[in-house]
N, CA, C and O of each residue as an XYZ file, in Angstrom:
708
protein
N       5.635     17.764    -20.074
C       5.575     16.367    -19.716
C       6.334     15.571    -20.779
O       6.033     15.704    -21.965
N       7.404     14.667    -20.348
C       7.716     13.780    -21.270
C       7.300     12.733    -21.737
O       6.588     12.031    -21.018
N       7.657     12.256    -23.249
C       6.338     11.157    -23.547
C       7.730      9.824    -23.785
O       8.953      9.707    -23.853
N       6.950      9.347    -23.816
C       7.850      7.584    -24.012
C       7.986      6.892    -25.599
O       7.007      7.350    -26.188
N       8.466      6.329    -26.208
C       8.584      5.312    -27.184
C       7.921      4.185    -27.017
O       7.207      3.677    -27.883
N       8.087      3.807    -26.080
C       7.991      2.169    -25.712
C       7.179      2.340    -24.182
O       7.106      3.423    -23.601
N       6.555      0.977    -23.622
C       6.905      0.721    -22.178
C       7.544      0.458    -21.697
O       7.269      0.168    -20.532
N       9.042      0.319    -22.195
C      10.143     -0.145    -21.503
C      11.020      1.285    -21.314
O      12.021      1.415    -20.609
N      10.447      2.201    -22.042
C      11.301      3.445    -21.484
C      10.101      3.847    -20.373
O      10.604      4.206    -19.308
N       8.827      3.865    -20.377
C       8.005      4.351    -18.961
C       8.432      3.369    -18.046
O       8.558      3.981    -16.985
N       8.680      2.371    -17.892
C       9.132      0.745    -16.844
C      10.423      2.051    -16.599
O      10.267      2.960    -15.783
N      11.757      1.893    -17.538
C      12.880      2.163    -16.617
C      12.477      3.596    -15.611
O      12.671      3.741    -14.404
N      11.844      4.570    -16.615
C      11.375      6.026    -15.841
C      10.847      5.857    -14.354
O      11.196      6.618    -13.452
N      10.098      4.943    -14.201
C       9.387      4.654    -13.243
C      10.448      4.335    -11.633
O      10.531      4.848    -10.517
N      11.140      3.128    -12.422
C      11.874      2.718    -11.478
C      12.860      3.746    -11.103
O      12.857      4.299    -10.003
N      13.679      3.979    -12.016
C      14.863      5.437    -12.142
C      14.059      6.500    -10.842
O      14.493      6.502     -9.690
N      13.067      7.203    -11.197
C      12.509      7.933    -10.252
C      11.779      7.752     -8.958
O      11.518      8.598     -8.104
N      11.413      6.047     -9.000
C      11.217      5.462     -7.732
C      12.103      5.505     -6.779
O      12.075      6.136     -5.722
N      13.137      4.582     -7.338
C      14.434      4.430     -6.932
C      14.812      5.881     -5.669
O      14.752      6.037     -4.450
N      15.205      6.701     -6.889
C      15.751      8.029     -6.176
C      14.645      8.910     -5.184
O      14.978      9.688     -4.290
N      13.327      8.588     -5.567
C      12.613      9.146     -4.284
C      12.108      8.577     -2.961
O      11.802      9.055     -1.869
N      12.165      6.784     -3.762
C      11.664      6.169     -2.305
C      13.369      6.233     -1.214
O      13.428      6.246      0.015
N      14.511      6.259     -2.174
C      15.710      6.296     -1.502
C      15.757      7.159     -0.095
O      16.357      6.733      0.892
N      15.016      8.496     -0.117
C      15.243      9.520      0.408
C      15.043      9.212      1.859
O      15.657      9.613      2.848
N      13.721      8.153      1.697
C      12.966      7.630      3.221
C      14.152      6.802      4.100
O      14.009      6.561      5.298
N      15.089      6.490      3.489
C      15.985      5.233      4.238
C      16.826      5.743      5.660
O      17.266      5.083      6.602
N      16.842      6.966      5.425
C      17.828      7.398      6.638
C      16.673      8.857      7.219
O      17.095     10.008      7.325
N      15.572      8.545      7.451
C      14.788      9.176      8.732
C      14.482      8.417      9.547
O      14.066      7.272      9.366
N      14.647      8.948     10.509
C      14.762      7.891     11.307
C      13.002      8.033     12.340
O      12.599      9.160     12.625
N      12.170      6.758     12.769
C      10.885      6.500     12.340
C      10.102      7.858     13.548
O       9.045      8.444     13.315
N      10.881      8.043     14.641
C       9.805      9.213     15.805
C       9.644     10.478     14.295
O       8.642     11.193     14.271
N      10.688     10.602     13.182
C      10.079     11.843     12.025
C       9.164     11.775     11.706
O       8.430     12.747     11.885
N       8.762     10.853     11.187
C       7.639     10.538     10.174
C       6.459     11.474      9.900
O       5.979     12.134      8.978
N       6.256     11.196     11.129
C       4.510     12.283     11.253
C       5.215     13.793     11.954
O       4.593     14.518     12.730
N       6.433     14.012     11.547
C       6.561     15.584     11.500
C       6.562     16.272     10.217
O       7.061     16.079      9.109
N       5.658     17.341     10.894
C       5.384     18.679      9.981
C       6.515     19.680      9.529
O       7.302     19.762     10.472
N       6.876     20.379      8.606
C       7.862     20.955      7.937
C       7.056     22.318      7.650
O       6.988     22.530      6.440
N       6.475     23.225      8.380
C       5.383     23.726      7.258
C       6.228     24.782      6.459
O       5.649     25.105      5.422
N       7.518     25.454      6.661
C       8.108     26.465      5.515
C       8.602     25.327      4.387
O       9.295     25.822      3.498
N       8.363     23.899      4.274
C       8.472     22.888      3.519
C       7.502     22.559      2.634
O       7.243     22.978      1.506
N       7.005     21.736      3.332
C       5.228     21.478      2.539
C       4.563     20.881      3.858
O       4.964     20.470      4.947
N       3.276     21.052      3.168
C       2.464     20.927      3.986
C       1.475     19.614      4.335
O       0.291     19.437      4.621
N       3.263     18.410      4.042
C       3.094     17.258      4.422
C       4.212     16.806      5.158
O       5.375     17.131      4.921
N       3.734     15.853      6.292
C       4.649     14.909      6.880
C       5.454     14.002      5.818
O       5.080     14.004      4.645
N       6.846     13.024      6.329
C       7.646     12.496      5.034
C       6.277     11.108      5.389
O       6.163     10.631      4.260
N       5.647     10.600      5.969
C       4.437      9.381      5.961
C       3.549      9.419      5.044
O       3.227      8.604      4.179
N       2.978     11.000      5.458
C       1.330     11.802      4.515
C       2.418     11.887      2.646
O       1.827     11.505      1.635
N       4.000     12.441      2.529
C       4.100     12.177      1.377
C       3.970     11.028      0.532
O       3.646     11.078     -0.655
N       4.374      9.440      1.525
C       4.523      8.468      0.877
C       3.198      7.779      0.907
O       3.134      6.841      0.113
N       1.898      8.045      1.767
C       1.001      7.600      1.990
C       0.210      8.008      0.181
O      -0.617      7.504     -0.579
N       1.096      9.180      0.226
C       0.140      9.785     -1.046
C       0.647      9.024     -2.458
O      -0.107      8.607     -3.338
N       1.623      8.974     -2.454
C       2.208      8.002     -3.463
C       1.813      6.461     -2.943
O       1.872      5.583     -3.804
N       1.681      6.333     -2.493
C       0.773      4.086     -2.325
C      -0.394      4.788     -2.638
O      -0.900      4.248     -3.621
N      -1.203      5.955     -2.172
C      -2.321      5.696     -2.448
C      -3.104      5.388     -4.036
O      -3.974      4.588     -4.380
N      -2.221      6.580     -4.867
C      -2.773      7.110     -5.999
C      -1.829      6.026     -7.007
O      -1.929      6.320     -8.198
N      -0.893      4.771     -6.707
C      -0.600      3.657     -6.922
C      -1.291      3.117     -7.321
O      -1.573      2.960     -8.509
N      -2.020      2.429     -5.828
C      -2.843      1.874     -5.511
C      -4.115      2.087     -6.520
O      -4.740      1.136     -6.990
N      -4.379      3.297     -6.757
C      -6.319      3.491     -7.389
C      -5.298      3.173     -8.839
O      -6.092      2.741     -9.674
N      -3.966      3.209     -9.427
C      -4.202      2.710    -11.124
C      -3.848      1.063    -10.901
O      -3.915      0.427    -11.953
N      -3.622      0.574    -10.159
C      -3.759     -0.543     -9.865
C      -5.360     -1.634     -9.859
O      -5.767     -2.663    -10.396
N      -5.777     -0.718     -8.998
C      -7.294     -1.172     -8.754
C      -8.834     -0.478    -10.011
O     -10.041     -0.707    -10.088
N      -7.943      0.319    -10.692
C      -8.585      0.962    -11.968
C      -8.640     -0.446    -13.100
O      -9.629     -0.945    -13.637
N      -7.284     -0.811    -13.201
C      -7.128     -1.703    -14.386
C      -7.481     -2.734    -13.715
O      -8.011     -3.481    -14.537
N      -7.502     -3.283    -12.564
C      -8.060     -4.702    -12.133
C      -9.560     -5.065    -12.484
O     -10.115     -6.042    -12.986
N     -10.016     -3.681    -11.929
C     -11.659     -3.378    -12.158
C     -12.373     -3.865    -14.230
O     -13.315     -4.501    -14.703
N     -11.325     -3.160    -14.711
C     -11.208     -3.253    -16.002
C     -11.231     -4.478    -16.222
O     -12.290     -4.914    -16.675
N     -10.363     -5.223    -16.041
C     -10.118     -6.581    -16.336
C     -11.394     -7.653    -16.301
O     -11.876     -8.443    -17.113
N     -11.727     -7.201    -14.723
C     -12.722     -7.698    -14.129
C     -14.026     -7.547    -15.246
O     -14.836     -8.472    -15.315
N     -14.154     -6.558    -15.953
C     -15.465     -6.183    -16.660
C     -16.522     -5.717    -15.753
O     -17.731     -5.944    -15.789
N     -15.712     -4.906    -14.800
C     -16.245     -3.502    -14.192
C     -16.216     -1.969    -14.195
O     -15.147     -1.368    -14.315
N     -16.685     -1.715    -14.141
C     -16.512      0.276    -14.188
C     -15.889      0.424    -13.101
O     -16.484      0.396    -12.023
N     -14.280      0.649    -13.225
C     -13.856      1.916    -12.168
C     -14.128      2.595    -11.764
O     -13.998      3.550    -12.530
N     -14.698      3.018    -10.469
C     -15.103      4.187     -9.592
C     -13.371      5.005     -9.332
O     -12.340      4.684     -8.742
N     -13.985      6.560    -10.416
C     -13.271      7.029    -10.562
C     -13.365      8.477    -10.065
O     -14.330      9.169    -10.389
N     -12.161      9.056     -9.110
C     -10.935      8.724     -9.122
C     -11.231      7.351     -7.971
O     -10.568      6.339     -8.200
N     -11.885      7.327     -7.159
C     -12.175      6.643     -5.845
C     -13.425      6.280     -5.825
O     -14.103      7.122     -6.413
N     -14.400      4.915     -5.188
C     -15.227      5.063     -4.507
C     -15.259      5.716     -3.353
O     -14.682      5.689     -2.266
N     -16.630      6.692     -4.240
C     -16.974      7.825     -3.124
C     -16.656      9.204     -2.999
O     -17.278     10.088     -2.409
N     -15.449      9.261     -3.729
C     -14.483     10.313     -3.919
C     -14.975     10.775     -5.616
O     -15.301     10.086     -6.583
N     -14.804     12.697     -5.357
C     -14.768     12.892     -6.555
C     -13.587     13.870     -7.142
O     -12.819     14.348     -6.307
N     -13.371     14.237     -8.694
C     -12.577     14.487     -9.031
C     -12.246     15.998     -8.152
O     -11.079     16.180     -7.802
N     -13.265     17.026     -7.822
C     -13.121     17.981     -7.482
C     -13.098     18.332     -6.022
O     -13.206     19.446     -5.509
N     -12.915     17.020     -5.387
C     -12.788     16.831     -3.995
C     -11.408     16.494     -3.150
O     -11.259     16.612     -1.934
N     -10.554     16.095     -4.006
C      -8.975     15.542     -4.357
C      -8.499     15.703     -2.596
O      -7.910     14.736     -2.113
N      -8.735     16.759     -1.816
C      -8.204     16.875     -0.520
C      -9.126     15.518      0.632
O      -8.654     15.148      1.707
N     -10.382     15.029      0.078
C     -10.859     14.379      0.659
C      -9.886     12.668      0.789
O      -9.412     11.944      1.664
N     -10.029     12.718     -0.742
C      -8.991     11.210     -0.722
C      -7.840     11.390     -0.411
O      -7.272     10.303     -0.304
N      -6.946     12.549     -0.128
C      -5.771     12.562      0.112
C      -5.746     12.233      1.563
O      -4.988     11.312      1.866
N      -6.319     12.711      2.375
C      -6.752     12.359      3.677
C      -6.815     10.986      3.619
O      -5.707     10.533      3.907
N      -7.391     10.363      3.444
C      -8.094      8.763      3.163
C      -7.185      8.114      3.123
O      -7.220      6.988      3.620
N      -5.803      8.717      2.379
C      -4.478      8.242      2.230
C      -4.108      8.182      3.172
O      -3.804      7.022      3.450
N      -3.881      9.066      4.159
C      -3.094      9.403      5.399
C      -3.965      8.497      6.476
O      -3.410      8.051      7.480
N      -4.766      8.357      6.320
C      -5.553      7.731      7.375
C      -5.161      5.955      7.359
O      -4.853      5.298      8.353
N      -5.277      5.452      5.957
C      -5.032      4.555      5.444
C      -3.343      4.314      6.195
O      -3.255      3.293      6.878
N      -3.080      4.494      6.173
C      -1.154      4.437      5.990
C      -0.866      5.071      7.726
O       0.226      4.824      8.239
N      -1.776      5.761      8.408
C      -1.282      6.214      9.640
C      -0.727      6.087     10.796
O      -0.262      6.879     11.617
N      -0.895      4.510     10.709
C      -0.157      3.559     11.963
C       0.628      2.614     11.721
O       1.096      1.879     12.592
N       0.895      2.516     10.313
C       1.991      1.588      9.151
C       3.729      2.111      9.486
O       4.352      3.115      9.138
N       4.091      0.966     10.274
C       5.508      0.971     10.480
C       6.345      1.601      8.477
O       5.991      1.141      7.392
N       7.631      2.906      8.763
C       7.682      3.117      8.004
C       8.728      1.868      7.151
O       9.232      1.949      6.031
N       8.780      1.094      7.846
C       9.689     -0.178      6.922
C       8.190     -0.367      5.983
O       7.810      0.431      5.126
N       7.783     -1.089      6.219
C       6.443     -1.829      6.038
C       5.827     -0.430      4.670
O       5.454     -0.746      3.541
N       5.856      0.407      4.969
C       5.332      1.379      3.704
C       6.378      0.990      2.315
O       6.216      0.589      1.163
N       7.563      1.391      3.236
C       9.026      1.531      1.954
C       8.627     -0.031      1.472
O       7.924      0.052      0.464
N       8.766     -0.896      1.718
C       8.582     -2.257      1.541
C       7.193     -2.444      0.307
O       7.306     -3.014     -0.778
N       5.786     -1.716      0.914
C       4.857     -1.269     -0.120
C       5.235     -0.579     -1.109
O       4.552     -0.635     -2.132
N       5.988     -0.049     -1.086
C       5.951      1.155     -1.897
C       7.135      0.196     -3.249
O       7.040      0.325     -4.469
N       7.838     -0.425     -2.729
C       8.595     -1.336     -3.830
C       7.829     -2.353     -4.490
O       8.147     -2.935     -5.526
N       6.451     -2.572     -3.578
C       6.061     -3.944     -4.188
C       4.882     -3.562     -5.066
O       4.338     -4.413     -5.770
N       4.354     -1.921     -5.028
C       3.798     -1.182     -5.775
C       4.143     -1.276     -7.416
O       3.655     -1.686     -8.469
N       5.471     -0.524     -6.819
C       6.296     -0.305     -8.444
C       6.016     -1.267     -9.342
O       5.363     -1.164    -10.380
N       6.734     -2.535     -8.721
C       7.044     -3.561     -9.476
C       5.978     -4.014     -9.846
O       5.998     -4.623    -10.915
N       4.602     -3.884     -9.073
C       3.035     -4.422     -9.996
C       2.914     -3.423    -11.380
O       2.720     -3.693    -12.565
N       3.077     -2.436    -10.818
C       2.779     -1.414    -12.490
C       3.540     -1.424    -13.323
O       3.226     -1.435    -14.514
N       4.790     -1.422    -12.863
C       5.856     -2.307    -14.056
C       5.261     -3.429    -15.036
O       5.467     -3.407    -16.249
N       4.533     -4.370    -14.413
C       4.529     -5.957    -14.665
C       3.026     -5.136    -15.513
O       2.962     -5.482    -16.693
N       2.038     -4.284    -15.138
C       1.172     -3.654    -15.449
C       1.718     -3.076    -16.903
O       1.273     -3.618    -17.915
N       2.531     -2.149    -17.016
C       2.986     -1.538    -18.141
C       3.331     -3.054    -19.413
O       2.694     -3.191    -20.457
N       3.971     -3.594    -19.148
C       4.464     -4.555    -19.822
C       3.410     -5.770    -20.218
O       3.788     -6.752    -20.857
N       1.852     -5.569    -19.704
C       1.075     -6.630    -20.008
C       0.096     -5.722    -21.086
O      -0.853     -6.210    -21.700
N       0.445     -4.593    -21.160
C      -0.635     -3.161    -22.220
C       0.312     -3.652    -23.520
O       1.494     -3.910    -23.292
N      -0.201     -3.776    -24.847
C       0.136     -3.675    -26.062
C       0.923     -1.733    -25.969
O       0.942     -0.919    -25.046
N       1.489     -1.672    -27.499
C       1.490     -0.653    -27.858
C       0.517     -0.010    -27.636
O       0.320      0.698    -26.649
N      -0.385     -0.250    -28.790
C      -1.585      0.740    -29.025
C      -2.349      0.748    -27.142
O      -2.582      1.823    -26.589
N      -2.555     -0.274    -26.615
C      -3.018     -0.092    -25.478
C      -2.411      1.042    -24.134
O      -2.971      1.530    -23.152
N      -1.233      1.122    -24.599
C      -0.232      1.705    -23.857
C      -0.157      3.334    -24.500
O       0.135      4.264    -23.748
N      -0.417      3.532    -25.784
C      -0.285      4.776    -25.821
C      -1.328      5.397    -26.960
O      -0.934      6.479    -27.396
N      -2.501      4.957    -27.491
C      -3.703      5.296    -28.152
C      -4.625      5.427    -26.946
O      -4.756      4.630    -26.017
N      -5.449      6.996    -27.218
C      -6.496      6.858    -26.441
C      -7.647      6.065    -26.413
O      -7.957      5.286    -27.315
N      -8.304      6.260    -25.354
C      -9.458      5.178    -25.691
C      -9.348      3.897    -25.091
O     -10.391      3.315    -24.794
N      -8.016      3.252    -24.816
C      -7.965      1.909    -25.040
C      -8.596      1.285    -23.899
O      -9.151      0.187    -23.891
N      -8.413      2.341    -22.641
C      -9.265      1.689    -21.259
C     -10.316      2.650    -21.021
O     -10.157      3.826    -21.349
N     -11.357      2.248    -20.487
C     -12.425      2.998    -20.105
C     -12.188      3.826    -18.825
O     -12.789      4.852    -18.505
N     -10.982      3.054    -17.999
C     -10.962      4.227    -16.639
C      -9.773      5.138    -17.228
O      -9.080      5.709    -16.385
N      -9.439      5.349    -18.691
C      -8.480      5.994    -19.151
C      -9.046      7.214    -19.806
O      -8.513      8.318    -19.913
N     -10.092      6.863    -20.180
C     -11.149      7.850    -20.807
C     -12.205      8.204    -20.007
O     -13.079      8.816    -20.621
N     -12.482      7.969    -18.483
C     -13.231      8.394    -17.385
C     -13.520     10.179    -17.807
O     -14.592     10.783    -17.780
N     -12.351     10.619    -18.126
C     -12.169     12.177    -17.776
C     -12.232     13.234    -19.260
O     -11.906     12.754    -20.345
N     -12.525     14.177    -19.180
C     -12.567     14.378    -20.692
C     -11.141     14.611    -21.158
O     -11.037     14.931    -22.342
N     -10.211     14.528    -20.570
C      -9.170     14.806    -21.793
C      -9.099     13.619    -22.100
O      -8.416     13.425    -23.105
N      -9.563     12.670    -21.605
C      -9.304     11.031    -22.677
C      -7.570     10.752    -22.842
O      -7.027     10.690    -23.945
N      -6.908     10.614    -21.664
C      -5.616     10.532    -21.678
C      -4.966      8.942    -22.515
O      -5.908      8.766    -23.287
N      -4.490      8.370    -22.654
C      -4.097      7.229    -22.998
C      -3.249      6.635    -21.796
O      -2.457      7.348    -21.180
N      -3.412      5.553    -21.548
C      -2.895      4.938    -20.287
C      -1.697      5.383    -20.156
O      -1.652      5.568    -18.940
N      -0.661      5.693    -20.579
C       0.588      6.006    -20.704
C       0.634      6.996    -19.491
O       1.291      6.884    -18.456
N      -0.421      8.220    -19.958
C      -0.362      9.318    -19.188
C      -0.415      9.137    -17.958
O       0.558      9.397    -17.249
N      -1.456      8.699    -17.508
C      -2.152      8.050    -16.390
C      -0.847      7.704    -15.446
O      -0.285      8.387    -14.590
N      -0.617      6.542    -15.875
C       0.503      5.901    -15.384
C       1.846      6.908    -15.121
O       2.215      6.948    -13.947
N       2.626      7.737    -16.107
C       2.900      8.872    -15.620
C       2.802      9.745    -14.363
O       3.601      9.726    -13.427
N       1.440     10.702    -14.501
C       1.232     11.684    -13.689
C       0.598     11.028    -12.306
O       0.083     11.763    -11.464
N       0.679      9.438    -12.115
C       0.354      9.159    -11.123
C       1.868      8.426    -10.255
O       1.938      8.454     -9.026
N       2.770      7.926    -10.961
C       4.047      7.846    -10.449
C       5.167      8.435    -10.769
O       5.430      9.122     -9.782
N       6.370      8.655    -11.912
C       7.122      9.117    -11.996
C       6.940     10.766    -12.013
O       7.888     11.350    -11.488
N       6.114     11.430    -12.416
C       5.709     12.767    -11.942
C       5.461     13.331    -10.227
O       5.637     14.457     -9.761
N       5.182     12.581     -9.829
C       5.044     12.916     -8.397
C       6.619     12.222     -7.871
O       7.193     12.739     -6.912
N       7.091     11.299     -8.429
C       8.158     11.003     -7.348
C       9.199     11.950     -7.450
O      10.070     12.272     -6.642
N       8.918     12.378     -8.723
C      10.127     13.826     -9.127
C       9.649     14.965     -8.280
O      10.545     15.757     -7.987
N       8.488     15.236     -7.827
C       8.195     16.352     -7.432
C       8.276     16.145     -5.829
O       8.538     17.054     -5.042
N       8.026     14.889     -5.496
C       8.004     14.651     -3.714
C       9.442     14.357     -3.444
O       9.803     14.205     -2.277
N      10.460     14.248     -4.622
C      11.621     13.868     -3.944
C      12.342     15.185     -3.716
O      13.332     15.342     -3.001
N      11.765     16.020     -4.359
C      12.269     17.508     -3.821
C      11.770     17.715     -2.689
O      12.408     17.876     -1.649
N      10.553     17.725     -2.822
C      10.105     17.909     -1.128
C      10.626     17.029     -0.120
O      11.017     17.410      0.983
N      10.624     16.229     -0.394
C      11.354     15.514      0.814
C      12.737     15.810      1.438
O      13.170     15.662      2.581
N      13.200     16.209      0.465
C      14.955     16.649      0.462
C      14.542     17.684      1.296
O      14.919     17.653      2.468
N      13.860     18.565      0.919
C      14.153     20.223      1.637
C      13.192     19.451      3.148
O      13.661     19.316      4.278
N      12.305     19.201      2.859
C      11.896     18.501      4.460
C      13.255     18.060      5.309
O      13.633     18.600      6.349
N      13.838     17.066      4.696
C      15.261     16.764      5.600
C      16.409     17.649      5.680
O      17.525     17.462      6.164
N      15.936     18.570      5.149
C      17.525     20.185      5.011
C      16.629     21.012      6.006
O      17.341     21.847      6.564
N      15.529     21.069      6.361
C      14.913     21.881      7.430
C      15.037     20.678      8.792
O      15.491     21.175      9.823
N      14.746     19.459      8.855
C      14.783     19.283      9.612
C      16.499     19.380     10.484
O      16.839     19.775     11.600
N      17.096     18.921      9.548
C      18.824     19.139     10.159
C      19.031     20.396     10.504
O      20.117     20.527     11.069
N      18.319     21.550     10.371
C      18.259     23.190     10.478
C      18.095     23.292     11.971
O      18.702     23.869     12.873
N      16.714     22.265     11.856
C      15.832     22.305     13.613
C      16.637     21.298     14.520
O      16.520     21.376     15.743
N      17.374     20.444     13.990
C      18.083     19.632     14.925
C      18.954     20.093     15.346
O      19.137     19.714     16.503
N      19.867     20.973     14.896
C      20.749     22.161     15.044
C      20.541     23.162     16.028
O      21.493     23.547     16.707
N      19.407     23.622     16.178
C      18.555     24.334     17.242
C      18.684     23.360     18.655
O      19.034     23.718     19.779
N      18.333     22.200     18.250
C      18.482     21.781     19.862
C      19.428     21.603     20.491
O      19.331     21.297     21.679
């Protein structure tokens, strides 16, 4: 895992890898969406992006909670850490009838909150553990940095592969017809 200097090198990372994975969605065209790839993964290109707003979404609503001078229900209300396929669902369900403009459109206006998020954390807040309580929920006691990380630019690196080979299989099967 790579670590940062600043929040302005996790801000550009973020976007840099947003950028290039939300890019991928622009030219499927919308009857794809809720198709299956399964020698791909064993998500639709919707269920991938549903999964990225979702897990957005909970460090979004983690630090709001915070703010608020509430305890984050963590990872989810209701949801637990060792249940992870339950909320992923929750995602898909959430997001299942969402025109895919309207996601891509979320999915930019995502970024740019955790951006504005990264940039309102001090140093020490940004990369000493401890500094948030839904940061230290878990025992490795990550420092927000991480968090923020393995919940966006780590997955967009990893779903933008998948997505690619999703659209190199599907041009395979379009070929077939």
């Amino acid at each position: 895992m790579p670590s940062y200097e600043s929040g302005t090198e996790l801000i550009d990372a973020i976007i840099r890898q947003g950028n290039k994975f939300i890019s991928e969605f622009g030219d499927i065209p919308d009857q794809y969406w809720d198709t299956l790839q399964p020698d791909v993964d064993d998500r639709t290109p919707r269920q991938m992006l549903a999964y990225q707003l979702g897990w957005m979404n909970l460090l979004l609503e983690w630090e709001h909670a915070e703010e608020q001078g509430h305890v984050a229900a963590m990872p989810a209300e209701g949801y637990a850490w060792n249940r992870l396929g339950e909320l992923y669902e929750h995602f898909y369900t959430t997001w299942q009838d969402v025109a895919p403009q309207q996601m891509i459109d979320t999915f930019h206006e995502q970024v740019n909150h955790i951006c504005w998020m990264v940039t309102s954390f001090s140093q020490q807040e940004l990369f000493e553990a401890g500094q948030r309580q839904w940061a230290s929920s878990t025992q490795s006691s990550w420092p927000v940095w991480k968090w923020i990380h393995i919940n966006t630019v780590a997955p967009f690196t990893t779903f933008r592969t998948k997505i690619r080979h999703w659209k190199r299989a599907m041009e395979q099967w379009d070929d077939l017809m």
